[in-house]
C-alpha positions in Angstrom: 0.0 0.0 0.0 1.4 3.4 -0.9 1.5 6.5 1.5 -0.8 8.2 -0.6 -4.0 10.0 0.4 -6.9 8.6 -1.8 -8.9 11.9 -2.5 -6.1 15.1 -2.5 -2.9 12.3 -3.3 -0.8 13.8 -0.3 1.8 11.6 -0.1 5.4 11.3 1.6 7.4 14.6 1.2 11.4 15.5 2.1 12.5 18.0 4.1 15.3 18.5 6.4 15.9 18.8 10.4 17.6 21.6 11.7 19.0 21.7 14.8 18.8 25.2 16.4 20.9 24.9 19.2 23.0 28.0 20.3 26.5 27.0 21.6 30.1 27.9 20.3 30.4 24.8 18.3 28.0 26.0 15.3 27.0 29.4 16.3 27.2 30.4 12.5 25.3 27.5 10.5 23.0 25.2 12.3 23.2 21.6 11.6 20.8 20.1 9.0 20.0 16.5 8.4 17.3 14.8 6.1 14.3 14.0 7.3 10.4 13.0 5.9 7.2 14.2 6.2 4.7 11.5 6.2 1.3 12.1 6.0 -1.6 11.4 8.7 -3.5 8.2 7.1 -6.5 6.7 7.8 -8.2 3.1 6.3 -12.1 4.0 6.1 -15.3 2.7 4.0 -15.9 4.8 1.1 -18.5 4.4 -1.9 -16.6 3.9 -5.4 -18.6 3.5 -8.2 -21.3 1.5 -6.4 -19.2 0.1 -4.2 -17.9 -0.3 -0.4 -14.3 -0.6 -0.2 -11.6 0.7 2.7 -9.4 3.6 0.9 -6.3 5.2 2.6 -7.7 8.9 3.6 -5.3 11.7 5.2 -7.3 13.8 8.4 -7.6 16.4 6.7 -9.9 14.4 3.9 -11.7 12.7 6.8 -12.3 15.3 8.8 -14.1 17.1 5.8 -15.8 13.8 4.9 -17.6 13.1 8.3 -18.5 17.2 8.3 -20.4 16.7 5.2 -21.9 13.1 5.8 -23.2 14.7 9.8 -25.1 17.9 7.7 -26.8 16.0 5.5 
């Protein structure tokens, strides 16, 4: 299964981590390592041409999903 949101395809992004620690040893440039942002998933039930099947969903997705389904 791929890290990939099944309705806005957010998926796994790189970044890097930087260490902002203020001491002698690297008081002009701050460390920086690589690092990955992985994004929030969630199996649910969703409707797909007809049918039931569990999707990967970021929060952000399901979060607008359930608003919608509880004002109908």
């Amino acid at each position: 299964m791929s890290k990939t949101c099944y309705i806005c395809e957010k998926s796994t992004i790189a970044g890097k981590r930087i260490q902002h620690k203020h001491s002698e040893g690297w008081r002009y440039k701050a460390p920086k390592s690589n690092r990955v942002f992985k994004p929030n998933l969630r199996k649910i039930l969703l409707e797909v041409d007809g049918q039931m099947i569990k999707v990967p969903v970021c929060m952000k997705c399901y979060k607008r999903l359930r608003k919608e389904t509880s004002q109908k």
